[in-house]
N, C-alpha and C positions, 0 to 999 in steps of 0.2 A: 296727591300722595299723603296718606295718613299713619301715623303708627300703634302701633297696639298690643295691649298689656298682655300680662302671659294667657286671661281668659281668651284672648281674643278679640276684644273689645275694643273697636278706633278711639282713640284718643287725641290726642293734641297731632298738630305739624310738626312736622320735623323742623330743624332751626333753619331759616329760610326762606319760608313757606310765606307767598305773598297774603295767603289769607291769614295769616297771625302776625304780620305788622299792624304795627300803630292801634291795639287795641282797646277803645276807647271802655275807660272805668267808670261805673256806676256813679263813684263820683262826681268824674267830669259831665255826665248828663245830668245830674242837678247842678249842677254851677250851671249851666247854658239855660236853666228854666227859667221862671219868675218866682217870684221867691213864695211859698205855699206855706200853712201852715199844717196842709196835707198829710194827714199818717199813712203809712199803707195796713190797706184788710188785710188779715188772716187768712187766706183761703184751705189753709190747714187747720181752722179751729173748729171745736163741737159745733157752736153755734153757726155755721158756715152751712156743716153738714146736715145741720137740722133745717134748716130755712133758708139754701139759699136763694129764693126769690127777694126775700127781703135785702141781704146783703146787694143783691143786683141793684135793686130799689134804690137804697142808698147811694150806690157806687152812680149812679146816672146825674148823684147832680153835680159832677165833674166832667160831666159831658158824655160822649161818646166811645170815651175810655177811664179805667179807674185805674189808681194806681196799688197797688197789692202785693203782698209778699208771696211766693208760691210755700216756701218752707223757713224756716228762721234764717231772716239773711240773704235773700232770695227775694229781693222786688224785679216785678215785673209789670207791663202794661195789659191790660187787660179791657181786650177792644169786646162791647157789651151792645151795644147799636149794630141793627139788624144790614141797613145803606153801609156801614165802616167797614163792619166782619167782609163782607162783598167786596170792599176797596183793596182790605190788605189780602184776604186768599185770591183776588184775582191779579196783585202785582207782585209777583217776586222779583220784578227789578228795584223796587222799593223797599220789599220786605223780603229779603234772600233767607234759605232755610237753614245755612250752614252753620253750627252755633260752634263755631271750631275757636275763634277770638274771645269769645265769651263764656266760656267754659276754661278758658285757663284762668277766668279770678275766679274759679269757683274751687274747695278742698274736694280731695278725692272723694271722702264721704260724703260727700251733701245727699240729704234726701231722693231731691228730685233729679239728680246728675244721669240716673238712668233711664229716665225716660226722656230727657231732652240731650244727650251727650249726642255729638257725631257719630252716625254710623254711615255704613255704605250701604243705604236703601234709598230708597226714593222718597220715604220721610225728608230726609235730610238735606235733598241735593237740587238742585236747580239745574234748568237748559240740560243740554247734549245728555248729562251724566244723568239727568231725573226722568228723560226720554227714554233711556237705554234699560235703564232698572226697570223702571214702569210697563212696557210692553214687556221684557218678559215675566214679571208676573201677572199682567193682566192675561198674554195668552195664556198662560198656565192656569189661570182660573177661568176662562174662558173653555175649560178644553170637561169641565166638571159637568158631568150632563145632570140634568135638574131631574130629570125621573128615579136617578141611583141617588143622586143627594135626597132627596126624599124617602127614598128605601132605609138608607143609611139614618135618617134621623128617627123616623117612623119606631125603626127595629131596636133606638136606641131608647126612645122615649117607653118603649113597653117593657124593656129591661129596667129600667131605674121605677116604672109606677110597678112594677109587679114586685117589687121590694116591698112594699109600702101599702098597697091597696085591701090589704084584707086587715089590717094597722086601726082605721079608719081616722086616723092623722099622719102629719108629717111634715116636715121644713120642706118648702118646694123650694128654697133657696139653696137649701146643703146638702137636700136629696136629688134634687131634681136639677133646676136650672143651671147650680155650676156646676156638673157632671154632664149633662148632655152635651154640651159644647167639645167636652174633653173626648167623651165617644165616640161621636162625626170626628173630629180632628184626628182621631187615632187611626181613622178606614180611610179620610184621604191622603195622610201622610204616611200608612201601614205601619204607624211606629209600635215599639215593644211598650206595653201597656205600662210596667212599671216608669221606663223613659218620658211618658209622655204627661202621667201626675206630676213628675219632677218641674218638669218644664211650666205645669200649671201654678205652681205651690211658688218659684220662681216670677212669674209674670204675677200673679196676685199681692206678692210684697210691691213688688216694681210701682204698679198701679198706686198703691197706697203713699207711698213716696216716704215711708218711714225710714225709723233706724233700722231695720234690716235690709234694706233697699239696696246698699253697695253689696252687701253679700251674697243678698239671691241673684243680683246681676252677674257677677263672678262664677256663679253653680249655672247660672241659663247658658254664658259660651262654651262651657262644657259640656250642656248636655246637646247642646245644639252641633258642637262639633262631634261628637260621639255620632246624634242619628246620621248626619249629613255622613262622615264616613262608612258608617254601616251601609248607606244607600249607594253611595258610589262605588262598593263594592261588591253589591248588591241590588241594580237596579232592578225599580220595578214597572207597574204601572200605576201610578200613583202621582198627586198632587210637587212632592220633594222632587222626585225622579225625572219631572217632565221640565222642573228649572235647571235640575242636573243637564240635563241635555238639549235645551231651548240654544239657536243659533245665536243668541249672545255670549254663548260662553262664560258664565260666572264663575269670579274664582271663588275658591272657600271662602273666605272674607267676605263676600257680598251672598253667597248662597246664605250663610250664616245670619246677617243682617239682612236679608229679604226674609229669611223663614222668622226672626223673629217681627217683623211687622206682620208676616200672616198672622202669626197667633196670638200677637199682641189686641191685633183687629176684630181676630174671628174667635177669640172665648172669652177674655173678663168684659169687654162691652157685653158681646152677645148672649151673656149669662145675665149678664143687668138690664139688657131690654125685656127679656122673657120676665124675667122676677117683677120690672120692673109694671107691665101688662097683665100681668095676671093679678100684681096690686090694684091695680084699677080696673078690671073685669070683676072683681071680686068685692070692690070698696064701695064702686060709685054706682048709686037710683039709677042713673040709665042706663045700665046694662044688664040692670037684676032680671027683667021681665024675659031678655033675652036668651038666657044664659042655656035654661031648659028648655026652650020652645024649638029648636033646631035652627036657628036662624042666628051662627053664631058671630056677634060681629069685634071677631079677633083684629082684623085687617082696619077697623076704626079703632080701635082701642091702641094700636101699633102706632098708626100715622099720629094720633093724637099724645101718646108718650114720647114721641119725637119730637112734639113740638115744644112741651111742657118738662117733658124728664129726661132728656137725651140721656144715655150710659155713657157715655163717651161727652162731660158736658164742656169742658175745658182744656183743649188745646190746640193743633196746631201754629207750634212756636214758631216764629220769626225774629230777626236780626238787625233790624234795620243798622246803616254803619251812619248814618246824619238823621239829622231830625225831622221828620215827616208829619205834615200835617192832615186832618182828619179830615174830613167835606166840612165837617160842621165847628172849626178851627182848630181841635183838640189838639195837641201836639204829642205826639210819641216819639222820646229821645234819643241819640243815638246811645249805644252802651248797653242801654234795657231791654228785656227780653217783652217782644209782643207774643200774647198768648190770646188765641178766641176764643170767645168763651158761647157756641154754638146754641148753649141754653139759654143765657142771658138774652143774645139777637132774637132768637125767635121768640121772648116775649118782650120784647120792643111795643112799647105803648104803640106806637104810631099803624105797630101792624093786627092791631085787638081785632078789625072786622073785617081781616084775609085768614084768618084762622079756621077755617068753617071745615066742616065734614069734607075729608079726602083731597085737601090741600096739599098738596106734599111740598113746597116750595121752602121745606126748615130746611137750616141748616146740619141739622143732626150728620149728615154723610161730609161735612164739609164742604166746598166747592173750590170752583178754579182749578190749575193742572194738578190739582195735589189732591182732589175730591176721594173717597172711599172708594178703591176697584174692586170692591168685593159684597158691596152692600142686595146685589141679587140674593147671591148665596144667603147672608143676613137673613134677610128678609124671607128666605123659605123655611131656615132652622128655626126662625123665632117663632114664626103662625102656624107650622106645623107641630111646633112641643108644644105651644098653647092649646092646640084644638085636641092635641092630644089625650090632656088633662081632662078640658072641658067633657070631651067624648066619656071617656074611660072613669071619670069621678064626676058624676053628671049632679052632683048635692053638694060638690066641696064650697066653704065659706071661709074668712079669715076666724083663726079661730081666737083671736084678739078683736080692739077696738082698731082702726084705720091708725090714729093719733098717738097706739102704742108702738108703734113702729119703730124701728128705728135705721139708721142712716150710718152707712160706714165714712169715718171724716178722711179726708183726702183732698188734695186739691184739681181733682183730675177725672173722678169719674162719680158716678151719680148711682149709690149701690147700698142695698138694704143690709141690715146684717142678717137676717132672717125673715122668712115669711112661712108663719105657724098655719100649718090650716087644719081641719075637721073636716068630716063627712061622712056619708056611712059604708062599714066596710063591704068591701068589692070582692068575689069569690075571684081569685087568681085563678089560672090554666096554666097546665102544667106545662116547665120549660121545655119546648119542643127541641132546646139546642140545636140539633143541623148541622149540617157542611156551613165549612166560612162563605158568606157572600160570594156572592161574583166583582173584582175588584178594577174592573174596568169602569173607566168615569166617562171617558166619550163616548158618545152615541153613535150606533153603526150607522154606516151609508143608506140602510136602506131599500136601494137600487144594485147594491154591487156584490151579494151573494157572502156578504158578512165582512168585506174589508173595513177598515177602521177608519175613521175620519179622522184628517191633518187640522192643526192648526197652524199658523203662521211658518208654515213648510216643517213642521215637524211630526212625523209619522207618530202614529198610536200602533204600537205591535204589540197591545196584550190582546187575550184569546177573547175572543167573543165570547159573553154570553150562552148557554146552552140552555133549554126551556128545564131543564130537569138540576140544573143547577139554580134558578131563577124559581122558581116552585116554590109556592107558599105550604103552610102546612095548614091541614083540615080545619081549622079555624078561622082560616082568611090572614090570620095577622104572619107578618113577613117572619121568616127565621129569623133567627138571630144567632151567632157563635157564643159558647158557654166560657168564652173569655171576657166577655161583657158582663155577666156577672162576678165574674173574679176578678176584675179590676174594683167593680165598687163595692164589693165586701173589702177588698183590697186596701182603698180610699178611707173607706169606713173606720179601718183599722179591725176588720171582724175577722 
């Protein structure tokens, strides 16, 4: 049992509650160490954000954890070996998720309080309660057929380059990549276009773990309770609608804190993988010969940003309540917050000659019961808005040096502030607008004359598909609804 503030937001235990006895202080887990002259890194400072390989670097010769502040006041463990990371996301009876004890020596404001506070998702939760959550959002994302998620990104990606394509520049960071994310999210959740910017503009502070960070958390349980009501009185067929109705039963509370882990998962990382790919498609000698010859290799550019630039480079917190030690003695205390840092692990010296073309063994999706349930989907939106690009601006180049880049500071996700490009301009085709989509996400049976396929006994009752609804228009490229462009003029402030 949890309680929560008027956003809606779980907060501490009620008085009682065995898991906020005897909670051990930051303190008392230095008094239990050996005496260090140790400072903790910044992982909130410029220099962090500029280079954090080097700070990794550094932090290794403490072993196979460093110790680091996440925001001012805010030391944490920060497990950076590739064998450790694997230790603590595959023991949560060592490393439990619940940060319910440790969050009460933290001030309401703190930076980082919203991304690591107690919620009722399966971020947070371990055994019985992390099972229950977790199947039903995995059937719920399970139930996304990949031919319509691809329509859906496809129809988005041509909205956001037809802004821009006869331009012959443009930020594929502020025009493109953190927009497309928000357009799929808006056709799987069917949300009202201006609710679903809110919700973005809210998770973008969050991510950053700045001073605005308690407030936009505040404005995200609202708007989160807003769509989720709209939909339960409203059901559709749709991504929200199908956790609505999944035979676990979520109540508002968890529906709330499950949708915000989808979109926590599935737009500010997945907007920093694509930015972050298409900086290295664009930057690095071996991909240049490639880029125009038809042979585009999006799908090694991906796997290898994973290994080197995860979006998502720093987290998965745990709790540990005693002091635990590493394979390779490191000790992580109890009181202190362990955080993996999935970037760091995967360039673990030891693992420099597993690196190789299409290795996928990074950590970037995390691992153990708590791994990414949604990295398919990921992984379709990211190399399908990239090819997109590729295709549609087949001359685009950084329209900087690589080294003028620069790096949003954070301690939590790995994200440009921009990415300027050139290239020469592209004759647009006129908006064919259209009927909305067909908003059906599972795929028909097939064999049974259009009934809908179930997942984990939960019927799909929206309307098949019609070929005359499904109908491209004379150009080949999918319709699109002329709401898609009124969101990102919208966005734009145009």
């Amino acid at each position: 049992m949890t309680t929560t503030d008027p956003a809606g937001h779980a907060g501490g235990p009620p008085p009682g509650c065995p898991a906020h006895a005897s909670a051990p202080s930051e303190q008392a887990a230095r008094a239990a160490m050996p005496a260090t002259a140790v400072e903790p890194t910044a992982l909130y400072s410029a220099a962090f954000a500029a280079d954090p390989a080097a700070v990794y670097a550094e932090l290794r010769r403490q072993g196979s954890a460093g110790f680091v502040e996440l925001s001012p006041g805010v030391p944490a463990s920060l497990v950076i070996g590739y064998e450790a990371a694997l230790a603590v996301l595959r023991d949560p009876e060592s490393f439990p998720r619940d940060p319910r004890r440790w969050q009460q020596t933290m001030p309401p404001d703190c930076p980082v309080l919203p991304m690591m506070q107690h919620r009722r998702s399966a971020v947070f939760n371990d055994g019985d309660v992390h099972t229950r959550l977790r199947v039903a959002v995995s059937d719920s994302l399970d139930r996304i057929d990949p031919t319509t998620l691809r329509q859906y990104v496809e129809r988005s990606a041509d909205t956001l380059i037809d802004d821009f394509a006869d331009r012959g520049r443009a930020d594929l960071l502020a025009e493109y990549a953190r927009l497309l994310p928000i357009l799929v999210f808006n056709q799987l959740l069917d949300c009202p276009p201006q609710l679903s910017a809110s919700l973005v503009r809210c998770l973008a502070a969050i991510f950053e773990g700045g001073a605005e960070a308690a407030e936009a958390n505040g404005e995200l349980g609202r708007c989160m309770l807003e769509l989720i009501t709209l939909r339960q009185r409203e059901p559709g067929n749709d991504l929200l609608s199908w956790l609505i109705a999944h035979p676990t039963r979520l109540d508002t509370q968890e529906l709330m804190d499950q949708l915000t882990m989808l979109l926590a998962g599935g737009i500010e990382p997945v907007q920093n993988l694509i930015a972050n790919a298409l900086r290295l498609l664009l930057s690095d000698a071996r991909f240049a010969g490639d880029l125009s010859g038809g042979s585009l290799p999006v799908d090694d550019a991906l796997v290898e940003i994973l290994w080197t630039d995860p979006p998502l480079a720093n987290f998965g917190p745990a709790y540990p309540t005693r002091n635990v030690s590493l394979p390779d003695g490191t000790v992580l205390p109890a009181g202190r917050p362990v955080v993996v840092s999935y970037a760091a692990a995967n360039l673990d010296p030891s693992l420099a000659s597993d690196r190789g073309t299409g290795n996928r063994a990074h950590l970037a999706w995390s691992a153990g019961p708590h791994a990414c349930p949604g990295q398919s989907q990921a992984r379709i939106i990211a190399s399908l808005a990239i090819e997109k690009v590729l295709d549609r601006l087949p001359d685009v180049e950084l329209a900087l040096a690589e080294d003028e880049l620069r790096w949003r500071p954070g301690p939590f996700q790995r994200a440009l502030t921009a990415l300027p490009v050139r290239f020469p301009p592209v004759a647009v085709p006129e908006d064919p607008g259209g009927p909305l989509p067909p908003s059906p996400l599972t795929p028909t049976d097939g064999g049974t004359g259009g009934r809908r396929a179930t997942t984990a006994g939960v019927p799909s009752d929206g309307p098949a598909p019609t070929a005359e609804r499904q109908a491209a228009p004379a150009d080949g490229r999918p319709s699109r609804p002329r709401w898609m462009a009124a969101l990102t003029r919208w966005w734009r402030g145009q």
